[in-house]
PALOPA-204715 format. One record per residue: residue number from 0; residue in three letters; z, x, y of N, C-alpha, C in turn. Coordinates in nm, 4 decimals. Layout:
REM PALOPA-204715
<rec n="NUM" res="ALA" n_up="Z" n_east="X" n_north="Y" ca_up="Z" ca_east="X" ca_north="Y" c_up="Z" c_east="X" c_north="Y"/>
...
END
This chain:
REM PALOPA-204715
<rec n="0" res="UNK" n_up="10.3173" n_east="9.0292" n_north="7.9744" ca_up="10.2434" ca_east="9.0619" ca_north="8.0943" c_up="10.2282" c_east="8.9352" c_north="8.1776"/>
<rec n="1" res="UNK" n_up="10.2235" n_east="8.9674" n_north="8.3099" ca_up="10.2300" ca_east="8.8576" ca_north="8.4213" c_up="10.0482" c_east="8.8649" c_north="8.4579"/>
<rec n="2" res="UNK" n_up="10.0539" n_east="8.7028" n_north="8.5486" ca_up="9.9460" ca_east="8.7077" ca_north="8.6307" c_up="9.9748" c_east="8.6482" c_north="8.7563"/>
<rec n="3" res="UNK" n_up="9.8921" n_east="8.6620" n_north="8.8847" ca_up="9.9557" ca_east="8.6324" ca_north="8.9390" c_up="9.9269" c_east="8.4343" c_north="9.0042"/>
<rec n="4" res="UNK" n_up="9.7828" n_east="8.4316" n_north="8.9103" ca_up="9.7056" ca_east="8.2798" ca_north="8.9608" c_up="9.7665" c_east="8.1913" c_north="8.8007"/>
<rec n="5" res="UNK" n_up="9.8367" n_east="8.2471" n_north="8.7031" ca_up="9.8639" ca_east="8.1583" ca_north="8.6081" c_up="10.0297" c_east="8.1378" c_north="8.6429"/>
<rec n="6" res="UNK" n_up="10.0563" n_east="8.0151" n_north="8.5850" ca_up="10.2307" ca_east="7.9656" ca_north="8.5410" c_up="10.3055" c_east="8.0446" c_north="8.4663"/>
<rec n="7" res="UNK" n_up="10.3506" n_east="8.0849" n_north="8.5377" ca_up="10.4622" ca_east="8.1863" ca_north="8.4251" c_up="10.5374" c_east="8.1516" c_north="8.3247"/>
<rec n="8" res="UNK" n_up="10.5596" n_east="8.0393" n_north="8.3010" ca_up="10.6023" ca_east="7.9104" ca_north="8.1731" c_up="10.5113" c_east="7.9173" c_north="8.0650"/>
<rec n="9" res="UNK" n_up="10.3799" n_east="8.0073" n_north="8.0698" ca_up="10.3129" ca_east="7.9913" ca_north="7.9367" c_up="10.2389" c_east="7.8868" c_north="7.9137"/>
<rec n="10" res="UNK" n_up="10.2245" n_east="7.8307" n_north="7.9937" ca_up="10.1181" ca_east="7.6589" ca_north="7.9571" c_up="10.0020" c_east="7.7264" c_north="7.9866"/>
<rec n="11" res="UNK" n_up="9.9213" n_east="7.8290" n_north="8.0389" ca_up="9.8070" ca_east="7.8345" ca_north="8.0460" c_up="9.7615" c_east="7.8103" c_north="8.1774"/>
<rec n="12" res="UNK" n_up="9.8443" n_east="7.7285" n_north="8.2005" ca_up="9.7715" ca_east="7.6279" ca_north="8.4084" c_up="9.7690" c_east="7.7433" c_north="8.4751"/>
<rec n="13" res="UNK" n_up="9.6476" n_east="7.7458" n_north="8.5829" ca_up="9.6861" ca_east="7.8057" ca_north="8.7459" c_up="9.7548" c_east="7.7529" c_north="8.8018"/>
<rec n="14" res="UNK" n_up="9.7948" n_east="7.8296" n_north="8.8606" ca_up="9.8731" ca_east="7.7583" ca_north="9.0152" c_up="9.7950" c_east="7.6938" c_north="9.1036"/>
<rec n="15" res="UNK" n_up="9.8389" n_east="7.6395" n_north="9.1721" ca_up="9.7580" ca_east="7.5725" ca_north="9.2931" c_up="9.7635" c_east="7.6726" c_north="9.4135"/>
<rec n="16" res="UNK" n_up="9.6601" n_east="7.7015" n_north="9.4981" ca_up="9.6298" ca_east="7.7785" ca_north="9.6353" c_up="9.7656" c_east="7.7615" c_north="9.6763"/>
<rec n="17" res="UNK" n_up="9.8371" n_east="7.6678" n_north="9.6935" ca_up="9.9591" ca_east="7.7004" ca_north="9.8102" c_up="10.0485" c_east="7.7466" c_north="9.6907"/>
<rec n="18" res="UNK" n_up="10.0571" n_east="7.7553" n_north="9.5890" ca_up="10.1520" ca_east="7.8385" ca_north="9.4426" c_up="10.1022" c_east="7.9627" c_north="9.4740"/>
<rec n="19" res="UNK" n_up="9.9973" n_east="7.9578" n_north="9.4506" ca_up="9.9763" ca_east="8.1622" ca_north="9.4700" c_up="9.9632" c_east="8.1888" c_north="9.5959"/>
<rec n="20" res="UNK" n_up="9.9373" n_east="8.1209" n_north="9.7302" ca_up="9.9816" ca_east="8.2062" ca_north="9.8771" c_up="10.1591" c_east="8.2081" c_north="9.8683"/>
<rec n="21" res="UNK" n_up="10.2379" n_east="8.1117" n_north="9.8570" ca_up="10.3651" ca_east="8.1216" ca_north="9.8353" c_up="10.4046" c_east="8.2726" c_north="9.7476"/>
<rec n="22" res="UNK" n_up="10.2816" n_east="8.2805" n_north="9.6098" ca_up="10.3367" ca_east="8.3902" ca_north="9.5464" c_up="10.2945" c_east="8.5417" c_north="9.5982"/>
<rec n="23" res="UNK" n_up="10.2147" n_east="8.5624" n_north="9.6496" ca_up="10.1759" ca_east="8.6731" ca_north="9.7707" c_up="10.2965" c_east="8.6698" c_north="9.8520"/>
<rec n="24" res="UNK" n_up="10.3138" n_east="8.5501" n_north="9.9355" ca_up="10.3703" ca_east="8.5911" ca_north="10.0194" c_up="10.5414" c_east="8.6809" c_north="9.9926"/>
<rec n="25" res="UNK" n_up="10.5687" n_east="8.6229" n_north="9.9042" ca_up="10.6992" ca_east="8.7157" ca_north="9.7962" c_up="10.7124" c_east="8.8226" c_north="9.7385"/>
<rec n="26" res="UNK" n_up="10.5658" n_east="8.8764" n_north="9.7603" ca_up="10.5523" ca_east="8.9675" ca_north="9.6363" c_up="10.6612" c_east="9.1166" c_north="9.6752"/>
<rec n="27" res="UNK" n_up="10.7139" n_east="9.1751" n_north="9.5741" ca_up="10.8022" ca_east="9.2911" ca_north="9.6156" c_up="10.7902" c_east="9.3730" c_north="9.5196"/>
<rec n="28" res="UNK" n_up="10.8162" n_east="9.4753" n_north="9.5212" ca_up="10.8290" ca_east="9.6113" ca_north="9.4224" c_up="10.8989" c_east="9.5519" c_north="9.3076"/>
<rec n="29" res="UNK" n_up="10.8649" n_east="9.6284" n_north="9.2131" ca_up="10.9810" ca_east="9.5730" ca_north="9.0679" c_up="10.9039" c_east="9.4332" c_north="9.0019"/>
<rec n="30" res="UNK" n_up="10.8823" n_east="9.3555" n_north="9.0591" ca_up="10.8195" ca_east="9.2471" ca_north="8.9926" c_up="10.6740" c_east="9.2312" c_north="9.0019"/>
<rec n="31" res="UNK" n_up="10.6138" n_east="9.3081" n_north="8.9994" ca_up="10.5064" ca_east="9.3619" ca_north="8.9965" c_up="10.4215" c_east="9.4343" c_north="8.8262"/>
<rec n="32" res="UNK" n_up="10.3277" n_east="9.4164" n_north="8.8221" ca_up="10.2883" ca_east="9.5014" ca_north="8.6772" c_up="10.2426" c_east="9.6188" c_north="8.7206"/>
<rec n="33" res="UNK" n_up="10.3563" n_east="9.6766" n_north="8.6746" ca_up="10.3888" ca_east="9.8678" ca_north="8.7428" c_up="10.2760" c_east="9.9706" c_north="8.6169"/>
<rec n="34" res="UNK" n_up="10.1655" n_east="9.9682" n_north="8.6239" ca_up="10.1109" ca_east="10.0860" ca_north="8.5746" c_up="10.1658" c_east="10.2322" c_north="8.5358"/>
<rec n="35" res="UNK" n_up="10.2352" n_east="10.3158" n_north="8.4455" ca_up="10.2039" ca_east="10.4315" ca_north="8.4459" c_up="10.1867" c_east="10.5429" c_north="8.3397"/>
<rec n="36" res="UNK" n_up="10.1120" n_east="10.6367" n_north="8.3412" ca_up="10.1078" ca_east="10.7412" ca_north="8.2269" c_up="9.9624" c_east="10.7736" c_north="8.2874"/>
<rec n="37" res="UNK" n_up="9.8901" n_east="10.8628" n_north="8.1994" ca_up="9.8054" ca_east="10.9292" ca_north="8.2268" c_up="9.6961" c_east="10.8563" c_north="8.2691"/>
<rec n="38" res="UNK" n_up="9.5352" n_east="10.8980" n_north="8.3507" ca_up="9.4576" ca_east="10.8240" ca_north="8.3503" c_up="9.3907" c_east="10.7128" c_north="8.2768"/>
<rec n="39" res="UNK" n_up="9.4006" n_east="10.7542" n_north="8.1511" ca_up="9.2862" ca_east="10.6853" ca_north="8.0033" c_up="9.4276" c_east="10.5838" c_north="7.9781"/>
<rec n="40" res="UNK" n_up="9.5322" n_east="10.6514" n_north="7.9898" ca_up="9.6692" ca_east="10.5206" ca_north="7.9401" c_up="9.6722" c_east="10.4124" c_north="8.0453"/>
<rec n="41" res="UNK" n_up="9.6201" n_east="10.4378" n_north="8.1589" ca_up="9.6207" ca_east="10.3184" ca_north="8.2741" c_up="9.5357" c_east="10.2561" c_north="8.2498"/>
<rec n="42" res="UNK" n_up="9.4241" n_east="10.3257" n_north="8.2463" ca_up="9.2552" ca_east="10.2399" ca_north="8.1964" c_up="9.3141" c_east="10.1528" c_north="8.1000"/>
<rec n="43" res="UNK" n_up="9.3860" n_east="10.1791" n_north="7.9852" ca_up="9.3746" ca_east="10.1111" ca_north="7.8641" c_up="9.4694" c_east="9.9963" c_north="7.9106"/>
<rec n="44" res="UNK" n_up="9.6294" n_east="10.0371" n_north="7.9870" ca_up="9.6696" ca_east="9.8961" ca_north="8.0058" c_up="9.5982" c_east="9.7807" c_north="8.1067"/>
<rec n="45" res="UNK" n_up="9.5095" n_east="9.8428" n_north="8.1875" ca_up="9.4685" ca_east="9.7386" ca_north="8.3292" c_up="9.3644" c_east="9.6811" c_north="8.2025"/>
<rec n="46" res="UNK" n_up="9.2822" n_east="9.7685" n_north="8.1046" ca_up="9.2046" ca_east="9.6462" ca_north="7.9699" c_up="9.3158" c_east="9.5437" c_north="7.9186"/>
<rec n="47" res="UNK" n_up="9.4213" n_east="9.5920" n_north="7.8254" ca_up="9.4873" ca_east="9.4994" ca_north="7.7659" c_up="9.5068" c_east="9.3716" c_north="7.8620"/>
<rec n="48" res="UNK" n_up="9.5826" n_east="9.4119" n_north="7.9898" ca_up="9.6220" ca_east="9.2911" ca_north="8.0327" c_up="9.5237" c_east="9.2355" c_north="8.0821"/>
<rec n="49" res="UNK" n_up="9.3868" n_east="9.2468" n_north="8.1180" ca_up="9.2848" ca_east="9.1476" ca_north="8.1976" c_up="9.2482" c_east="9.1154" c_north="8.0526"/>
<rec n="50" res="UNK" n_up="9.2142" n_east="9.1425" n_north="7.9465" ca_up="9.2035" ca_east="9.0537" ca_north="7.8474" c_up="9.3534" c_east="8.9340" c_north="7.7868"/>
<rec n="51" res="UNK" n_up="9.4545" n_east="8.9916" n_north="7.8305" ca_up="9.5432" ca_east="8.8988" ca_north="7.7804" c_up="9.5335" c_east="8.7681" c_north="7.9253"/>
<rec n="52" res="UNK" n_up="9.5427" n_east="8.8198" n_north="8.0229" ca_up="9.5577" ca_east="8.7093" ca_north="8.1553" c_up="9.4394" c_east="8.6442" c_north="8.2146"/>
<rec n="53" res="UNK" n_up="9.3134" n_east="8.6903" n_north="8.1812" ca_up="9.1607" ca_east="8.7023" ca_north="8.2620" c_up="9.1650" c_east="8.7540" c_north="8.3621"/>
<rec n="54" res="UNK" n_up="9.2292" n_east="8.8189" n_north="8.3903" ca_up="9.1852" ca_east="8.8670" ca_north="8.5351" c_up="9.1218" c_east="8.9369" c_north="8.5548"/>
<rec n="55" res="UNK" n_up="8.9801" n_east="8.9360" n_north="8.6877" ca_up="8.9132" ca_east="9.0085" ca_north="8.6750" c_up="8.8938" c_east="9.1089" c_north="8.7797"/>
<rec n="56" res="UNK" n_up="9.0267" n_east="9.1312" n_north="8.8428" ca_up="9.0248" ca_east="9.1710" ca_north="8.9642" c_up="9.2027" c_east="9.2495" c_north="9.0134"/>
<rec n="57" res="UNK" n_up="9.2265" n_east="9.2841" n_north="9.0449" ca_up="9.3609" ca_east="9.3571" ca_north="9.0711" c_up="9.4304" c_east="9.3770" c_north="9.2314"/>
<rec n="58" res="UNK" n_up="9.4890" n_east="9.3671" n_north="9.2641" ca_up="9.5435" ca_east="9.4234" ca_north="9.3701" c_up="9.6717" c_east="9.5120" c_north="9.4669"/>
<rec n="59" res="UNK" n_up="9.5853" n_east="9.6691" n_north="9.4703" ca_up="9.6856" ca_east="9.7540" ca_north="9.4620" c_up="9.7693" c_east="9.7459" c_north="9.5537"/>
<rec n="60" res="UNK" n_up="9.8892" n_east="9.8362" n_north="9.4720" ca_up="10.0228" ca_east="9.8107" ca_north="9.5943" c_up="10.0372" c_east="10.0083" c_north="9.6049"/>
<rec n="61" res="UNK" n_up="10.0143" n_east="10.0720" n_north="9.7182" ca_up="10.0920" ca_east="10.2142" ca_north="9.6844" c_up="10.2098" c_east="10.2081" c_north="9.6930"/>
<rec n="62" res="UNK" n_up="10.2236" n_east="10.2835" n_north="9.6095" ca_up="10.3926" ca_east="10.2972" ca_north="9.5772" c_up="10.4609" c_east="10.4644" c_north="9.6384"/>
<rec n="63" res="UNK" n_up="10.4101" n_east="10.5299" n_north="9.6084" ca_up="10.3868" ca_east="10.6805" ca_north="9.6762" c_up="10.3027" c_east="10.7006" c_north="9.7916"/>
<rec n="64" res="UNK" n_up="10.3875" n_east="10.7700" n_north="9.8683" ca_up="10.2496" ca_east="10.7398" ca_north="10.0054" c_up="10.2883" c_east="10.8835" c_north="10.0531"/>
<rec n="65" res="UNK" n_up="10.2007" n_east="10.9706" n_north="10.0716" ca_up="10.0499" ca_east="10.9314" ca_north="10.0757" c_up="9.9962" c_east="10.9865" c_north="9.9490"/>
<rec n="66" res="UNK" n_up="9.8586" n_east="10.9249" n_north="9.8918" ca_up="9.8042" ca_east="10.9630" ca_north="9.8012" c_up="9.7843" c_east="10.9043" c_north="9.6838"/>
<rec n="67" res="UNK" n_up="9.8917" n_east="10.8043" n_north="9.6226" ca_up="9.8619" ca_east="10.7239" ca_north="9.4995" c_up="9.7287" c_east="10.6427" c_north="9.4703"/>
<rec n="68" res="UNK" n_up="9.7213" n_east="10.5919" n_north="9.5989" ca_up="9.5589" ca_east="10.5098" ca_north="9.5837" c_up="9.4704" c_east="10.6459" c_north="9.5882"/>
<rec n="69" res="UNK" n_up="9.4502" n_east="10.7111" n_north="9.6143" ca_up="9.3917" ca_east="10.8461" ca_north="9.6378" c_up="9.3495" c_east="10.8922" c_north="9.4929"/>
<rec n="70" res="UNK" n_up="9.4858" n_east="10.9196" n_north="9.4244" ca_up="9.4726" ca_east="10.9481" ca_north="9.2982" c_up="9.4466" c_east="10.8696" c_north="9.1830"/>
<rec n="71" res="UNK" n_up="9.4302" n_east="10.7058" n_north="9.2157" ca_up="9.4012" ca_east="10.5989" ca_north="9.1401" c_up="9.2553" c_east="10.6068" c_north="9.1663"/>
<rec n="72" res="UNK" n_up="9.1837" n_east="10.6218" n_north="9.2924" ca_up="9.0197" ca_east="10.6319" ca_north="9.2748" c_up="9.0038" c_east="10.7723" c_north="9.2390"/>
<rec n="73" res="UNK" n_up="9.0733" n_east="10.8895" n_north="9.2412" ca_up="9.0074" ca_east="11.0234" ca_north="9.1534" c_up="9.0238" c_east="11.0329" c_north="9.0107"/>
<rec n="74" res="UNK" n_up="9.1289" n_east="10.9473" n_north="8.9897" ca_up="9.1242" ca_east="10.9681" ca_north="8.8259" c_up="9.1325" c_east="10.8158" c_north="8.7587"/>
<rec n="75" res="UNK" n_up="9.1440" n_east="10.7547" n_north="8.7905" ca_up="9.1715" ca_east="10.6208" ca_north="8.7090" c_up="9.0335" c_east="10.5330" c_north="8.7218"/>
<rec n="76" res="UNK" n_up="8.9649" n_east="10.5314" n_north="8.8089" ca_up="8.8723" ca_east="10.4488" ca_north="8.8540" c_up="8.7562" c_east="10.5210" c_north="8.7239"/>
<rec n="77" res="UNK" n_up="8.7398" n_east="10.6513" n_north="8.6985" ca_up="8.6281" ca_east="10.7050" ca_north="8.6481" c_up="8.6593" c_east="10.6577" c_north="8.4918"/>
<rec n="78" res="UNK" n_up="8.7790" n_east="10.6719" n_north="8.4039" ca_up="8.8765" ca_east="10.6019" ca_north="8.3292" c_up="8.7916" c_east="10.4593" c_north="8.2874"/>
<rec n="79" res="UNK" n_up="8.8437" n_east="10.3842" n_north="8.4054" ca_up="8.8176" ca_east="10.2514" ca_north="8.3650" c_up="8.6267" c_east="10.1996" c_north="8.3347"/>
<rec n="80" res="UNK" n_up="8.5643" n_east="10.3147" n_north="8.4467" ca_up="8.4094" ca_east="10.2975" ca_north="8.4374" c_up="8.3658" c_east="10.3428" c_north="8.2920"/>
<rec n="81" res="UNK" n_up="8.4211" n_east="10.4441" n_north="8.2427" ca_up="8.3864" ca_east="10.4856" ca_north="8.0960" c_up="8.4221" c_east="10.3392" c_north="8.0126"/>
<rec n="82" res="UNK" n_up="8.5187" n_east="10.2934" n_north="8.0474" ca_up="8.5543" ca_east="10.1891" ca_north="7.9196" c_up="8.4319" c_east="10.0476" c_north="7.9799"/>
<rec n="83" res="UNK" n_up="8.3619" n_east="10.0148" n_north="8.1047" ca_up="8.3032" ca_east="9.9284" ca_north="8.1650" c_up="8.3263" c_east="9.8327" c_north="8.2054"/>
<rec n="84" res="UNK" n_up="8.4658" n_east="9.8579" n_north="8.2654" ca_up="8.5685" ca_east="9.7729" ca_north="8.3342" c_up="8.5959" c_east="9.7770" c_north="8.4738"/>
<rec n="85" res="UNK" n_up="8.4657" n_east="9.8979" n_north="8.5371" ca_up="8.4090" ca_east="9.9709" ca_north="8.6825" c_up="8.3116" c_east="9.9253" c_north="8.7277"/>
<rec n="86" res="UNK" n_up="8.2325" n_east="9.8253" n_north="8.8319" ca_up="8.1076" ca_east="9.9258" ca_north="8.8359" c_up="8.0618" c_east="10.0662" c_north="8.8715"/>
<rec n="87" res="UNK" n_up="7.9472" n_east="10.0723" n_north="8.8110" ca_up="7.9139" ca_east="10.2346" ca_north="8.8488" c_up="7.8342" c_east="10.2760" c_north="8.9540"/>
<rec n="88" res="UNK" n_up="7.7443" n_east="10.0970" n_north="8.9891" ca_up="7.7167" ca_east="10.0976" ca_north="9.1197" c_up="7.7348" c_east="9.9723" c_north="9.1898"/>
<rec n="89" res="UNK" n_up="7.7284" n_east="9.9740" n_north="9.3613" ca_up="7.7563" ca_east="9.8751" ca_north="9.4511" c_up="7.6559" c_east="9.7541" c_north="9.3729"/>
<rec n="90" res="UNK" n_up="7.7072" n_east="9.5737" n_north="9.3807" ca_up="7.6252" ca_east="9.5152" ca_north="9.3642" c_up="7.5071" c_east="9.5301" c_north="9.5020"/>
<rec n="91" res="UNK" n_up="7.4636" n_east="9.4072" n_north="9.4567" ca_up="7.3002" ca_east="9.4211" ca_north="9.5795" c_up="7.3213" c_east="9.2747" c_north="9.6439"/>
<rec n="92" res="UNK" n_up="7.2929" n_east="9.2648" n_north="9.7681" ca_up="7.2600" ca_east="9.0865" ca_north="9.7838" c_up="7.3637" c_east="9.0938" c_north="9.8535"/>
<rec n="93" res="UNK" n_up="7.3915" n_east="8.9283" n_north="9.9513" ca_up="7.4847" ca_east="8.8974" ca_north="10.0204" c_up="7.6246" c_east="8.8417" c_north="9.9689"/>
<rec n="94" res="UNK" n_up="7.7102" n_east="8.8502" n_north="9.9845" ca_up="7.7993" ca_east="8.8074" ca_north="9.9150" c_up="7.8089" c_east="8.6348" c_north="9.8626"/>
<rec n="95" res="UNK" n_up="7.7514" n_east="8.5836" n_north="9.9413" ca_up="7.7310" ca_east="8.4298" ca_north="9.9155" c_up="7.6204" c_east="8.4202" c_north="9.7916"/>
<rec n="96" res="UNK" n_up="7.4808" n_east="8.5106" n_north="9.7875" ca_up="7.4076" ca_east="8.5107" ca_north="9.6725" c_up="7.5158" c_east="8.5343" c_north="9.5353"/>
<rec n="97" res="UNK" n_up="7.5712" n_east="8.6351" n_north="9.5657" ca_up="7.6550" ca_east="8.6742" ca_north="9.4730" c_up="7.7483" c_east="8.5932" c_north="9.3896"/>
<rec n="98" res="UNK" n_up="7.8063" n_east="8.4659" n_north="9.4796" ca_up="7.8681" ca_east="8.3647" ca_north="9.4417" c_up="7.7925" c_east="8.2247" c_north="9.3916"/>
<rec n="99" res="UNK" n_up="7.6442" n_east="8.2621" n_north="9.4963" ca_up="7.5957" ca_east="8.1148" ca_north="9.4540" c_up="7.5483" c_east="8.0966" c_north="9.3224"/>
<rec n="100" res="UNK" n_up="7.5657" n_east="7.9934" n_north="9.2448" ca_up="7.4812" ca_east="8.0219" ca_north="9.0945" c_up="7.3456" c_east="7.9763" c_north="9.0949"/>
<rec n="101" res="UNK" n_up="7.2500" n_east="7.9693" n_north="9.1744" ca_up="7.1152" ca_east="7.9598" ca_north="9.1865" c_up="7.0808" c_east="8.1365" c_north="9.2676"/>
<rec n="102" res="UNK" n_up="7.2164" n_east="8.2295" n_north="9.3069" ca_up="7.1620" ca_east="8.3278" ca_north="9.3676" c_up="7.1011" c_east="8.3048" c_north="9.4914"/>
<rec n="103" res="UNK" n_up="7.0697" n_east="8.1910" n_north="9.6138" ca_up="7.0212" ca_east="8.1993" ca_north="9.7072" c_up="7.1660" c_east="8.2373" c_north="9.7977"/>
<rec n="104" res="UNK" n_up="7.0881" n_east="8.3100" n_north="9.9313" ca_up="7.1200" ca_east="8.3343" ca_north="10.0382" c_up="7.2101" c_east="8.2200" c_north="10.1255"/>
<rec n="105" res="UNK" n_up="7.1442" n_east="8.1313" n_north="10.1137" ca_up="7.1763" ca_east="8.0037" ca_north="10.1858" c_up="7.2257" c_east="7.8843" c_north="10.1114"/>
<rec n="106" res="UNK" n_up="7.3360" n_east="7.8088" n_north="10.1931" ca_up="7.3684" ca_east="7.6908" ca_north="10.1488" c_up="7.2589" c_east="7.6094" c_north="10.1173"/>
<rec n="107" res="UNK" n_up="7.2962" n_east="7.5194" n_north="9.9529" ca_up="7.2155" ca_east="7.4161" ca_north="9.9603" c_up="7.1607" c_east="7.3479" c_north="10.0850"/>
<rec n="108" res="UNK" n_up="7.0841" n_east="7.2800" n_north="10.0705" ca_up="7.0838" ca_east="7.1284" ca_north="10.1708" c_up="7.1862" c_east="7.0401" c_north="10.1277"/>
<rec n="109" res="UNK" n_up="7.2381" n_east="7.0423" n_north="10.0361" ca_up="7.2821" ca_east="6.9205" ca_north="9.9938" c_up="7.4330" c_east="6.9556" c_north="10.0455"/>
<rec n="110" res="UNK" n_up="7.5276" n_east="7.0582" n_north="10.0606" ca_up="7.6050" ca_east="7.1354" ca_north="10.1137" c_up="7.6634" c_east="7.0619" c_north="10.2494"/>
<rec n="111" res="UNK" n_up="7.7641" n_east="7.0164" n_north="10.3142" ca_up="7.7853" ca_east="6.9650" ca_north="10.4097" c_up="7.7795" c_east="7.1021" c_north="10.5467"/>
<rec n="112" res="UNK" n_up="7.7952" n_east="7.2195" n_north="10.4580" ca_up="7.7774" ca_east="7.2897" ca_north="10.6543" c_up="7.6306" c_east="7.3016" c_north="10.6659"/>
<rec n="113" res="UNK" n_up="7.5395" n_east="7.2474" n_north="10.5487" ca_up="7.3816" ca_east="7.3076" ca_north="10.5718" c_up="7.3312" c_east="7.2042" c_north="10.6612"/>
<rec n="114" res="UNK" n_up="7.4628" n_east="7.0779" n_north="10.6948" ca_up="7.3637" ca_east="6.9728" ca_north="10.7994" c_up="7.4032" c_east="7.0580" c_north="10.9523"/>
<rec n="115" res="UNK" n_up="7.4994" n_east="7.1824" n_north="10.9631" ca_up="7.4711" ca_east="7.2407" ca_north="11.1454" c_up="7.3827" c_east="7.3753" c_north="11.1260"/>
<rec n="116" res="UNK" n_up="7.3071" n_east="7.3567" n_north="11.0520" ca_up="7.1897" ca_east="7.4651" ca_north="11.0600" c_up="7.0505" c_east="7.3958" c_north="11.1965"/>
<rec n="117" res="UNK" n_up="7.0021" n_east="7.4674" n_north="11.2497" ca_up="6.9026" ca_east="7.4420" ca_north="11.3747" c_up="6.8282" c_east="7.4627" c_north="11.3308"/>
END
C-alpha cells in the first residue's frame, strides 16, 4: 500500500511540501489506491491501510460519474463510523482552536502575525 506524504522507497521519511505538491500535481487514475468490494470490505481496507501508512485523512477521486461519491457517503461512510474511523458528529470550535494545542481561538502573542493585530 502507497501513501501519498511518505517515500515510496520504504525509509519511513515524508516528503517535503514541494514532493507532495509535485505528487498531486501528477496524480492519475491507476496509480492511485483503488478501493473496491462491498461497503464493510472498503471500511476494512481504508482501516488496514491508515494503520499501515498513518493516514488520517483521504482524498476522493470519482471514478464513475455521476454518483460514486454519492454512494461512498450512503454506504461506506456509515461502514467506516461503525468501525470509529467517522465522526458521527461535526467537531465544534474554529478551525484554528482545532489545530491550536492550547485550543485558543487566537494566535499566541508570541506568534509573528499576532504583532498586526489592533
Amino acid at each position: 500500500m502507497t501513501s501519498y506524504v511518505m517515500r515510496p522507497d520504504g525509509s519511513g521519511k515524508p516528503l517535503t511540501a514541494g514532493e507532495v505538491k509535485q505528487r498531486f500535481a501528477n496524480v492519475t487514475r491507476g496509480s492511485d489506491l483503488i478501493l473496491v468490494g462491498t461497503p464493510d470490505q472498503i471500511a476494512e481496507q481504508i482501516e488496514q491501510h491508515a494503520a499501515i501508512s498513518g493516514t488520517s485523512g483521504y482524498m476522493l477521486n470519482q471514478l464513475i460519474s455521476p454518483g460514486s461519491l454519492d454512494d461512498f457517503v450512503e454506504w461506506v461512510i456509515p461502514a467506516l463510523q461503525k468501525r470509529g474511523l467517522y465522526r458521527t458528529q461535526p467537531q465544534t470550535g474554529t478551525l484554528r482552536s482545532r489545530l491550536n494545542p492550547e485550543g485558543g481561538d487566537r494566535l499566541p502573542d508570541s506568534a509573528y502575525g499576532a504583532s498586526f493585530r489592533y
